[in-house]
C-alpha positions in Angstrom: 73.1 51.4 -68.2 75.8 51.1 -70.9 79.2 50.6 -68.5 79.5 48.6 -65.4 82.7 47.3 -63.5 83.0 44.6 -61.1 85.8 43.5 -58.3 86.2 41.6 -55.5 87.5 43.4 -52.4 88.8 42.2 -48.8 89.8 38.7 -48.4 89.3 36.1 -51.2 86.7 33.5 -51.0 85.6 30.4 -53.4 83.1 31.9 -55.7 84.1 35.0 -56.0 85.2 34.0 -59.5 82.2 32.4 -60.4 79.9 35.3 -59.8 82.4 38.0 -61.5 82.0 35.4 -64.8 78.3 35.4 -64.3 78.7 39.5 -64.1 80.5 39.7 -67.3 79.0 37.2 -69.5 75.3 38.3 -68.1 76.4 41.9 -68.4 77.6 41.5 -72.2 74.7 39.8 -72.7 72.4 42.6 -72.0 74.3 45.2 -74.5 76.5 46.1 -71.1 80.6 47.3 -71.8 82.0 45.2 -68.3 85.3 46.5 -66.9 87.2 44.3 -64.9 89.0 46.6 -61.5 92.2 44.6 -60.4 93.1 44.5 -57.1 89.8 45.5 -55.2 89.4 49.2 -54.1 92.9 49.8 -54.4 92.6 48.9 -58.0 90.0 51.3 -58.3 91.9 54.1 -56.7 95.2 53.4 -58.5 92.9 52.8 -62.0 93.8 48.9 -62.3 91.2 48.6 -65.2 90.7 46.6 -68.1 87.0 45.6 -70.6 86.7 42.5 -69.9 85.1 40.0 -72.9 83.7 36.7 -72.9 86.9 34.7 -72.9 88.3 37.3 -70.2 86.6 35.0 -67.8 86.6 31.6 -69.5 87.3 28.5 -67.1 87.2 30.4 -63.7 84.3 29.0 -62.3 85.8 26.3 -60.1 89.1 28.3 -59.1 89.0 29.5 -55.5 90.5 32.7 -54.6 90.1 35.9 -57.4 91.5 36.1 -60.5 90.9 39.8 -60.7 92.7 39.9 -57.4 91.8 41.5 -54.3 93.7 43.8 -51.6 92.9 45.3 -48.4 92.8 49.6 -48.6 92.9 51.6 -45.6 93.4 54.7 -48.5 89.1 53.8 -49.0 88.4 54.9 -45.7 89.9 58.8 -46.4 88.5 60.9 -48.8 91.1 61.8 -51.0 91.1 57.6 -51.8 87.6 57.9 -52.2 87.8 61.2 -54.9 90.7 59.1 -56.6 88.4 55.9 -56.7 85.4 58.1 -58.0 87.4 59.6 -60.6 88.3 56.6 -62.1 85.2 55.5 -62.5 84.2 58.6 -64.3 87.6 58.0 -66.2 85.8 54.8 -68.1 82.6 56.0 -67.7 81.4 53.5 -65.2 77.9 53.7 -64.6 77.4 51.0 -61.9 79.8 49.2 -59.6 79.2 45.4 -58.3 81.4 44.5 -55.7 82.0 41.1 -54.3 83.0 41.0 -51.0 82.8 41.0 -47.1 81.2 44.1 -44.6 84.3 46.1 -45.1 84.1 45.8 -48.9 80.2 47.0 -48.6 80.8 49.5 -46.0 83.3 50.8 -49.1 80.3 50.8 -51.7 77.6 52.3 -48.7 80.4 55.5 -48.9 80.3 55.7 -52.8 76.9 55.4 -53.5 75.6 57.7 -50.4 78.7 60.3 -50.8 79.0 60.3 -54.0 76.3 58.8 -55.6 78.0 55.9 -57.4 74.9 53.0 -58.6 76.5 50.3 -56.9 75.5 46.2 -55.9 76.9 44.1 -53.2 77.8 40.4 -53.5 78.6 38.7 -50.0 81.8 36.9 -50.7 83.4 35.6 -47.6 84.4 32.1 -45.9 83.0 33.8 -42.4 79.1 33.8 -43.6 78.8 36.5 -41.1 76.3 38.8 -42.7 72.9 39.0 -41.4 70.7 39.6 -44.1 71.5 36.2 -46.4 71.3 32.9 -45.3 74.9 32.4 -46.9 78.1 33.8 -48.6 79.8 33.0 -51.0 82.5 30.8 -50.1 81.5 29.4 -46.6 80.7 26.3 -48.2 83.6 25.7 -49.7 85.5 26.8 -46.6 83.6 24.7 -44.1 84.0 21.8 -46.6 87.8 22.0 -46.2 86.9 22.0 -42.0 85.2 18.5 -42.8 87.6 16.9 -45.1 90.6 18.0 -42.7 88.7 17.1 -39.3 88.2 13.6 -40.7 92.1 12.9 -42.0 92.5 14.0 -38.6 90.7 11.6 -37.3 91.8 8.7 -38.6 95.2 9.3 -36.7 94.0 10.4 -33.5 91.8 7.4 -33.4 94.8 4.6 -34.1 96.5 6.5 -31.6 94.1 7.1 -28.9 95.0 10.9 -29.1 92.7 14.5 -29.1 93.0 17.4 -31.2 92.4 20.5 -31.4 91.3 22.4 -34.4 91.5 25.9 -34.8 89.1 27.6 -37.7 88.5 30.6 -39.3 85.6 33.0 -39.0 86.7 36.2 -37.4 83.8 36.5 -34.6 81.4 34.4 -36.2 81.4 31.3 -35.2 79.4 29.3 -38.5 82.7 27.4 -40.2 82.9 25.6 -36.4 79.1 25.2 -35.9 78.9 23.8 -39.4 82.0 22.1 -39.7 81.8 20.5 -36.2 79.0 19.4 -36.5 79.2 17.5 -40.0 82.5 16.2 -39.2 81.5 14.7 -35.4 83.4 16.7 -33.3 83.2 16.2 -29.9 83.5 19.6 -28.5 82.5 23.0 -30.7 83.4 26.3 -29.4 82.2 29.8 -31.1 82.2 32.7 -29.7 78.4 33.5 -29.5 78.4 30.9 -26.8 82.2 31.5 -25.0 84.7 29.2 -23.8 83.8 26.9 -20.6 87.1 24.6 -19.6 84.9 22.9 -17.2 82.8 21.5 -19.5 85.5 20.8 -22.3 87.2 19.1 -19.9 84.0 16.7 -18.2 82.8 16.0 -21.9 86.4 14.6 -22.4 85.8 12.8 -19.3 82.7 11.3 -20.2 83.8 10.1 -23.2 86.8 8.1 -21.6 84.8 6.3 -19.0 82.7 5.1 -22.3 85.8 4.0 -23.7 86.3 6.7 -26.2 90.3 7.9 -26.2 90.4 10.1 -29.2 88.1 13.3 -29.8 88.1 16.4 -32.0 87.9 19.5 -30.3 86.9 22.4 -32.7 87.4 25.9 -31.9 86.4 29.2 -33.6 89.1 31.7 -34.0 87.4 34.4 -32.4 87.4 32.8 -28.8 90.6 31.9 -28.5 93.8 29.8 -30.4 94.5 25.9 -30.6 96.9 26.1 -28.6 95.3 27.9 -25.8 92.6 24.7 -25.5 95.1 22.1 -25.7 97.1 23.6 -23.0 93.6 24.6 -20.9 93.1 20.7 -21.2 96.5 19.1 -20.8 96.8 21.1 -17.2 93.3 19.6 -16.2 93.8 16.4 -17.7 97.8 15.5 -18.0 97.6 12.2 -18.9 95.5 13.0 -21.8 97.3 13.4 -25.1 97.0 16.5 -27.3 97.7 17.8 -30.1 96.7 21.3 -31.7 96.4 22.4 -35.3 95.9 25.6 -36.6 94.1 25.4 -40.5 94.2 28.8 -41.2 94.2 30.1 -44.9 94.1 26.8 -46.2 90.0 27.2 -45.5 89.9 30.1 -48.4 91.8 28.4 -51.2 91.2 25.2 -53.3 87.7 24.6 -56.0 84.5 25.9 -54.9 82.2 23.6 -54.0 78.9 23.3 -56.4 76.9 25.6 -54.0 79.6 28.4 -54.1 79.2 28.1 -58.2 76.0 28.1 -58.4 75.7 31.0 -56.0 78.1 32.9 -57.1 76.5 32.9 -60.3 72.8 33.2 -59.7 73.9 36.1 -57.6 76.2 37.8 -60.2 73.2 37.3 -62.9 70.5 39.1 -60.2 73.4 41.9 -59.7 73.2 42.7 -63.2 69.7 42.0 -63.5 69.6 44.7 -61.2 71.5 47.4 -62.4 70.3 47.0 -66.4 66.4 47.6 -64.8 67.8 50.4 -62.5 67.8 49.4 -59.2 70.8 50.1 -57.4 72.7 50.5 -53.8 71.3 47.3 -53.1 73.0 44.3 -52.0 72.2 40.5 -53.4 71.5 37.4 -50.9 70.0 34.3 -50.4 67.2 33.2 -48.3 65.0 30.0 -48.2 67.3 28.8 -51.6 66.1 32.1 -53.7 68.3 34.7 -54.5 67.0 37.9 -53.9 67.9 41.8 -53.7 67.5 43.8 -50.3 68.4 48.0 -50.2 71.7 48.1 -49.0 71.6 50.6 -45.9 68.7 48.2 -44.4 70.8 44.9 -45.2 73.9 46.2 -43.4 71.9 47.5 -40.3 70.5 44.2 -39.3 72.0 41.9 -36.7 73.4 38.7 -37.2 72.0 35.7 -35.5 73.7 32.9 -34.2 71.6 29.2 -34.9 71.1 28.0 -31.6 69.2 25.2 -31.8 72.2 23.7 -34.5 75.1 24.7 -31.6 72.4 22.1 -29.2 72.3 19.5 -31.8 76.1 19.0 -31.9 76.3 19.2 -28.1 73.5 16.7 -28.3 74.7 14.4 -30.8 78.2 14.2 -29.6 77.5 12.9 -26.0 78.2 9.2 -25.0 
């Protein structure tokens, strides 16, 4: 394989760049012409191309977001958007396609390569780490890292003030950033949506904390069950003379530096990606298990079920009891 192209589709996570650097400079590196497509599959459609060379991606390893850009394309889901997107490639003479992105971005590449027959690879970059065949995306880390370091500013104010707070994340409907994030930062309460909301027992955990003493708590909730402000208010009718505050972090969560596991997995995965296309094996989508990074065939990966970690949602209702 002589030409490949890479871009990053859907929302923008922390090591997206990183693994589209590891695609060029790995690409080049096995005799490969790389093609950079701005602006995700409406790029593609609307022939946003450029070859990329070494320095194209120089010093974008730590920067969150894309530097290729990304958009959201409702014009990939009809087929004259997928003809215009096909004909580009043909255009440059694009033999395989990596994209980096979430399910809707690989639900994109399942239409080119079965329809059309377009060699592509999937890299899972999103914050929500809510695909079932890897163990992680690319950029939960850094997202959920941004849940810790805000959860504990928080909490140095709600503590001198005696006060609770609730924290809205992101994750769609999957609730990992406020499993993980809760759980590392302390928080008293976690909500996701695998499990629901229960005011009753939001409420008598917040109870059982004040009769230990404890006035100020962190109540983190999944954006998928319900908003910030929907808790606070739940608790402030139940418990009036409790004060409450809500805060919403919202895109904050997919911006800043990736954290060294969003580097080093973006790039380990952008190197299998083309690893994988130069020795022929394509529609296939890259992950991680068990710290290894391997390949899985794309139709299988996207069929399977994601799994909520159950015992980790009792170990932060365990650990945060008084």
């Amino acid at each position: 394989m002589k030409k490949i192209g890479v871009l990053t589709s859907g929302g923008d996570s922390q090591g997206m760049n990183a693994a589209v650097y590891a695609v060029v400079r790995y690409g080049i590196e096995h005799g490969m012409q790389v093609y950079l497509i701005h602006s995700g599959y409406q790029g593609l459609i609307d022939g946003k191309v450029t070859q990329a060379d070494a320095k194209s991606v120089e010093d974008i390893i730590h920067r969150g977001g894309t530097v290729i850009q990304t958009a959201r394309c409702p014009d990939m889901k009809t087929e004259e958007g997928q003809k215009k997107a096909v004909n580009t490639l043909k255009r440059y003479g694009i033999e395989g396609l990596v994209v980096i992105g979430g399910d809707g971005s690989f639900q994109g590449a399942k239409v080119l390569s079965t329809k059309y027959g377009v060699k592509t690879i999937g890299i899972p970059g999103t914050i929500d780490n809510d695909l079932a065949y890897t163990d992680f995306t690319l950029g939960f880390d850094s997202a959920t890292t941004v849940v810790i370091n805000s959860v504990q500013m928080l909490r140095d104010t709600m503590a001198c003030n005696g006060r609770t707070c609730v924290v809205e994340v992101m994750g769609r409907h999957c609730g990992d950033i406020a499993l993980y994030g809760g759980l590392a930062s302390g928080a008293e309460v976690v909500i996701v949506p695998e499990v629901g909301y229960d005011i009753d027992e939001t409420v008598a955990r917040l109870k059982a904390n004040a009769a230990h003493g404890k006035t100020d708590n962190i109540i983190v909730v999944a954006e998928g069950v319900c908003s910030a402000e929907k808790v606070a208010a739940d608790v402030k009718e139940r418990l009036p003379e409790m004060e409450i505050r809500s805060l919403t972090l919202g895109h904050i969560q997919r911006g800043g530096n990736a954290t060294l596991q969003d580097r080093l997995l973006g790039i380990r995965m952008g190197a299998l990606a083309v690893e994988c296309l130069a020795c022929g094996k394509t529609d296939r989508v890259i992950g991680i298990k068990d710290n290894a990074v391997f390949d899985d065939d794309m139709l299988e990966a996207l069929a399977k079920t994601k799994r909520f970690n159950t015992e980790l949602y009792r170990l932060a209702n365990k650990l945060s009891q008084y």
